[in-house]
N, C-alpha and C positions, 0 to 999 in steps of 0.2 A: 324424883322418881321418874318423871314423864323424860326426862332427858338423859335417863340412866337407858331406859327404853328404845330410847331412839338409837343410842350409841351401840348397840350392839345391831344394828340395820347400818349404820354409818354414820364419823362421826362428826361427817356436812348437815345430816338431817338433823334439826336443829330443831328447838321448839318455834323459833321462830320461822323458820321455812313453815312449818306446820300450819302457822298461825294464819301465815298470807294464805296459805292452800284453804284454810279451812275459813276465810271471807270470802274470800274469791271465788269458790262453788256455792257457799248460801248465800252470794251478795247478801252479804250484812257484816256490820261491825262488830258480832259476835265475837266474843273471846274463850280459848279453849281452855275449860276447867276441870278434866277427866281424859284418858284416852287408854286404851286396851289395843294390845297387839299382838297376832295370833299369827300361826302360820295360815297361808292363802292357798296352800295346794299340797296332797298329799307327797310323803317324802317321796323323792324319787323321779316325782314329777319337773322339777326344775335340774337341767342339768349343767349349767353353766354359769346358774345363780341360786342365790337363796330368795325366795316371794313371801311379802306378810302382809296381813291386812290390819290395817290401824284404823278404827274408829276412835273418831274424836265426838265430844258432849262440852256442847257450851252449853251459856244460859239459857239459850231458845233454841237451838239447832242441833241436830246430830247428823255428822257428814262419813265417813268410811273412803280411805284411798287403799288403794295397793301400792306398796313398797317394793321394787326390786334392787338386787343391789348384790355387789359380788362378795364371794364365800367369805368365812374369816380362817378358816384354818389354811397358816402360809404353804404348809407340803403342796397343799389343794389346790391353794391358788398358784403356785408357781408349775402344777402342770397341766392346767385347763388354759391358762391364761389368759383369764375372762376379760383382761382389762380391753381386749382389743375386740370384743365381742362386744362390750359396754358401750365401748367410745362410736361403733356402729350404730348401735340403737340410740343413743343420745343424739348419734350425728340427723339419722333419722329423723325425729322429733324435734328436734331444736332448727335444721337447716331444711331437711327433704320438705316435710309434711308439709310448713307454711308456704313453702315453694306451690306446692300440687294445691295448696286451699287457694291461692291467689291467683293461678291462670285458671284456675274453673270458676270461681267467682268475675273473676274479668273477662270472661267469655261469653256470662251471663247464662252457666249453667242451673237447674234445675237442683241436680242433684249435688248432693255435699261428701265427701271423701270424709270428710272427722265419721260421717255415721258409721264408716267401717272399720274404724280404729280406735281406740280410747284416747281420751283425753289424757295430754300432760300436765301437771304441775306445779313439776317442778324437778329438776334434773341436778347433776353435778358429773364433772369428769373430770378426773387430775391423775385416774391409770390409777390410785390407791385406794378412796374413799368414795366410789362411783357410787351414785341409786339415783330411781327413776323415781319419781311419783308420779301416781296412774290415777284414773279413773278406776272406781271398784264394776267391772262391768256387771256386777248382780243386780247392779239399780236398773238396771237398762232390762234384768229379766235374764239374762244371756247364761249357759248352761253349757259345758263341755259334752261334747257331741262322742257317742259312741266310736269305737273303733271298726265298726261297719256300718258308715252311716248308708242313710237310705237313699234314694234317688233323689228325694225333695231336699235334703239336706244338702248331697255334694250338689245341686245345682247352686243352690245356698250360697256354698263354697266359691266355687266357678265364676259365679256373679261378684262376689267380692275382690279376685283376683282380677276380673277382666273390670272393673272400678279401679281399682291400681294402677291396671297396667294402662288403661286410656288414659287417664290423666298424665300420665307419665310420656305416653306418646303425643298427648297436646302438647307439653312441654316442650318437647322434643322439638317438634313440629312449629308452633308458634312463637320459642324464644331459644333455639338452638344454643347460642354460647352458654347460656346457664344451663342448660341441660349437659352438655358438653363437660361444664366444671363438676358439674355432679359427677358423672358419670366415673371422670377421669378419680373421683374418690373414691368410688365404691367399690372398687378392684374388690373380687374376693378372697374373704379372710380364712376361709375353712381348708380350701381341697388347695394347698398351697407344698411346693416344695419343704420348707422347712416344717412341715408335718407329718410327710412321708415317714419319717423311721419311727416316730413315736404309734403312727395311724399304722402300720405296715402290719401288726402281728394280729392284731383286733381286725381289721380287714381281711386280711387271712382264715381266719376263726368262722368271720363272719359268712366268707365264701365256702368254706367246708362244710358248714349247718346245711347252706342252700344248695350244692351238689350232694350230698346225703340224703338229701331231702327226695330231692326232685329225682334221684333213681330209682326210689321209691314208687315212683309214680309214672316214672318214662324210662325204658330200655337205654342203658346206654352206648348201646351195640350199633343202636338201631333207632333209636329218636330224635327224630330233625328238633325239637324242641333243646333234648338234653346237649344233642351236639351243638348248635348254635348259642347257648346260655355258656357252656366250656369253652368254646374259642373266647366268646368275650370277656371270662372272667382270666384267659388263660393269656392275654396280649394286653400285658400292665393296666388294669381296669381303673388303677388310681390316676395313672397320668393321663387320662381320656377324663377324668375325671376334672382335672386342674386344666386343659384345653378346655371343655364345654363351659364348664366357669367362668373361666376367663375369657371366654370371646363374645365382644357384645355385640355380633350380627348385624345384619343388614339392618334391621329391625329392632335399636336397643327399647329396652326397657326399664325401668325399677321392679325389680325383683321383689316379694316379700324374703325369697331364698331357703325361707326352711318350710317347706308347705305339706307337710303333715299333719292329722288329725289332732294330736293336740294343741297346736299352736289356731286353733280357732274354736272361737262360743259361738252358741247362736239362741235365738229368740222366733220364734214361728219359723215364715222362711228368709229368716236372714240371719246372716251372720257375719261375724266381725273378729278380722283379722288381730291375733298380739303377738310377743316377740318376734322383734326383727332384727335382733342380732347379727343374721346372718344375710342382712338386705344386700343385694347387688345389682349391677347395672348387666343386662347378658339379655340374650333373646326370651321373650316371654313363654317358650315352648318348656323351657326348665324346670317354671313353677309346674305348669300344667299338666307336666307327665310326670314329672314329682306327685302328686296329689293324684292324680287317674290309679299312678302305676299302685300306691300305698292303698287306694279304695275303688279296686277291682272287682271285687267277692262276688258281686251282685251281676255284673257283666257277662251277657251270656255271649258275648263274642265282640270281633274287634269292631261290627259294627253298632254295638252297643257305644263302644267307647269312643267312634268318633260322632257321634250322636250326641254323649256328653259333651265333646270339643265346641261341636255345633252350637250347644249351651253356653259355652262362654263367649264364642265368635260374634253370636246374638247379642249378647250383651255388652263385648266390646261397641259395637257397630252404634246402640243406644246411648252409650254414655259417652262416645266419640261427636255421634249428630246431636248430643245435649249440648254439645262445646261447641259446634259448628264445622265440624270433622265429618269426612267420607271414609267409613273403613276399608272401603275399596281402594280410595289415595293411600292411606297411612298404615293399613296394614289387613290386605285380603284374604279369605278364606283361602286363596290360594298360595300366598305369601305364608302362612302357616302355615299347611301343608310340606311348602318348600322349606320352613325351618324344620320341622318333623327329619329330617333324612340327616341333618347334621343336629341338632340336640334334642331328639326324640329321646336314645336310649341312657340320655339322663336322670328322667323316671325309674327303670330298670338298673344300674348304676348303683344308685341313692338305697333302693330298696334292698339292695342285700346286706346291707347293715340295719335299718330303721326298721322292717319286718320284724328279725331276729330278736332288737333292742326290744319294740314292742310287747313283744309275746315273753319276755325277759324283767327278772326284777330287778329294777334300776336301784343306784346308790342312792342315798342321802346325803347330800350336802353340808350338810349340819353337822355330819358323823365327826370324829376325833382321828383324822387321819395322818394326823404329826407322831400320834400314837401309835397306830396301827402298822405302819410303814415305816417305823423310827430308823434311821441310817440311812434310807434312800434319798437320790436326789431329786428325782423324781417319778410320781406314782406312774407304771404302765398303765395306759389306756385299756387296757385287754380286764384288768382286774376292777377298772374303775367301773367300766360300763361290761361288766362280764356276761357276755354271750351264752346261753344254755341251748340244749337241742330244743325241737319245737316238741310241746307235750301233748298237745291233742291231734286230730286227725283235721279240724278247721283249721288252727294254725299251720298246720301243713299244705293243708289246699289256698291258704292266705297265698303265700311265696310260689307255690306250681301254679295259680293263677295268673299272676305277675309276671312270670318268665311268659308263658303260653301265650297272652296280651300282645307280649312285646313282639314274639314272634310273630305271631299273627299281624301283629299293625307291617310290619318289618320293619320295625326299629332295630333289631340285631340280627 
């Protein structure tokens, strides 16, 4: 029954994988005689995977992981094609992370990068039977963060990001060819040519929501806002899109890559980064106006929002001089700044699909879509993750915030 269980999560996860997972967090020789496996996150919440949480009960101990691990239905999976989103986060965890724990341990830092991350495992990746085992972060206290977090929060936030990204920059800095190896793998998988015609109509949809919206709210006759948000949506906003992706700057980094609200828990004020599927190596300005441009609401103007930037600069600079780094050498307030003018309006980019999605009710993964879709060869995008108008008058001011931001910082 326990590995009837497992087999429908994937059919690498094994009692026995379980078994080591589950001494290996109680160190003890504990043996697993019970285990319950539920789903970890409401439907709709994972969109690239299926998430469960599996407690285990031995004779003395009761341990809890998280399960991730790609869809079963084949329609599904041959048009997500999670496996290469998989084989990123694996790569992550398996190659990145001990990279980033061993030049800050050998630097003789203070601080620890696992605090921001969950623990793994145990992994698999063969592109068919992929899952992660995780850390369940509820032991940790850690709680998904509203969709308008607060200021205490996105500093939270900021602070974890700019934890990532210094370590990544010590890398960088004190063992360049292995930063280099990384780097040259972490090419991104998302905003890629061969996704353009499947992404083309859902992108489409998704920019029509946000010019309807936002005439709403700005003359279009007459709105330095509505006209500068139109030209940029109006001069192929996708291939600007696969440019700022792919260019790892003067200034590379390790990206988390998808740096929206709910790809982070938190616990008082911290918080800790999951899914990195869509990790990349690119200037660290990506993440950060990703996440600013998504948790605006609160921003009474653009100098609110480099006041947040300020936030993580700060932070950077701390966890840089933990490692024995000057953020002035490796990467200044003013060197950010100077990425802002070429991958600022990344942030603004990103958000005119993740807004919409947001305020939208996402699929279920788990659904029956061999069924649903029978004869197709593969599901459109546009139906998977289908776009609605915005229904209240906050979610409307969500996305006319957003553009206004962007304007204002002059990022478009």
């Amino acid at each position: 029954m326990v590995q009837k269980l497992l087999l429908e999560i994937s059919n690498q996860l094994t009692v026995d994988v379980m078994d080591r997972a589950f001494k290996l967090k109680t160190g003890s020789q504990d043996w697993v005689k019970h285990m319950e496996v539920t789903r970890a996150a409401p439907a709709g919440t994972g969109l690239l995977g299926a998430v469960f949480r599996i407690k285990l009960y031995g004779e003395n101990h009761i341990a809890t992981f998280i399960a991730k691990a790609m869809v079963q239905d084949r329609l599904l999976r041959k048009s997500l094609q999670p496996e290469k989103y998989f084989e990123r986060e694996v790569r992550f965890f398996s190659e990145v992370l001990p990279m980033l724990k061993e030049i800050q341990k050998s630097a003789g830092a203070k601080e620890n990068i696992q605090n921001i991350v969950p623990i793994c495992y145990a992994y698999h990746c063969d592109g068919v039977n992929d899952f992660l085992l995780l850390e369940d972060l509820r032991e940790r206290n850690c709680v998904a963060f509203s969709d308008n977090p607060t200021k205490c929060e996105r500093d939270a936030i900021l602070t974890t990001l700019a934890h990532l990204h210094a370590v990544s920059m010590a890398l960088r800095v004190k063992k360049p060819i292995d930063f280099a190896k990384l780097a040259n793998v972490l090419h991104d998988v998302y905003y890629t040519d061969s996704n353009r015609a499947w992404y083309s109509v859902y992108f489409q949809n998704a920019i029509d929501i946000c010019l309807k919206t936002l005439a709403e709210f700005e003359d279009p006759t007459t709105s330095v806002y509505y006209n500068k948000f139109l030209k940029l949506v109006s001069d192929d906003p996708y291939e600007l899109l696969i440019k700022i992706a792919s260019n790892q700057s003067i200034h590379p980094a390790i990206n988390h890559g998808d740096a929206w609200i709910p790809n982070y828990l938190g616990t008082g004020n911290k918080a800790v980064a999951i899914d990195f599927q869509l990790a990349r190596c690119t200037s660290p300005v990506t993440d950060i106006m990703m996440f600013l441009s998504m948790n605006c609401r609160e921003l009474r103007n653009k100098s609110d929002a480099f006041d947040d930037m300020k936030v993580y600069h700060n932070a950077l600079a701390y966890f840089l001089e933990d490692m024995g780094l000057n953020a002035d050498e490796v990467y200044s307030w003013k060197d950010l700044k100077q990425d802002l003018k070429v991958f600022g309006k990344f942030g603004i980019l990103t958000s005119l699909t993740s807004i919409p999605l947001i305020c939208s009710t996402r699929c279920d993964v788990l659904g029956e879509f061999e069924k649903k879709y029978s004869g197709l060869d593969k599901i459109p995008l546009e139906e998977l993750w289908e776009l609605t108008p915005f229904q209240t008058i906050e979610e409307k001011k969500y996305l006319v915030k957003s553009v206004r931001n962007a304007v204002d910082m002059e990022l478009i």
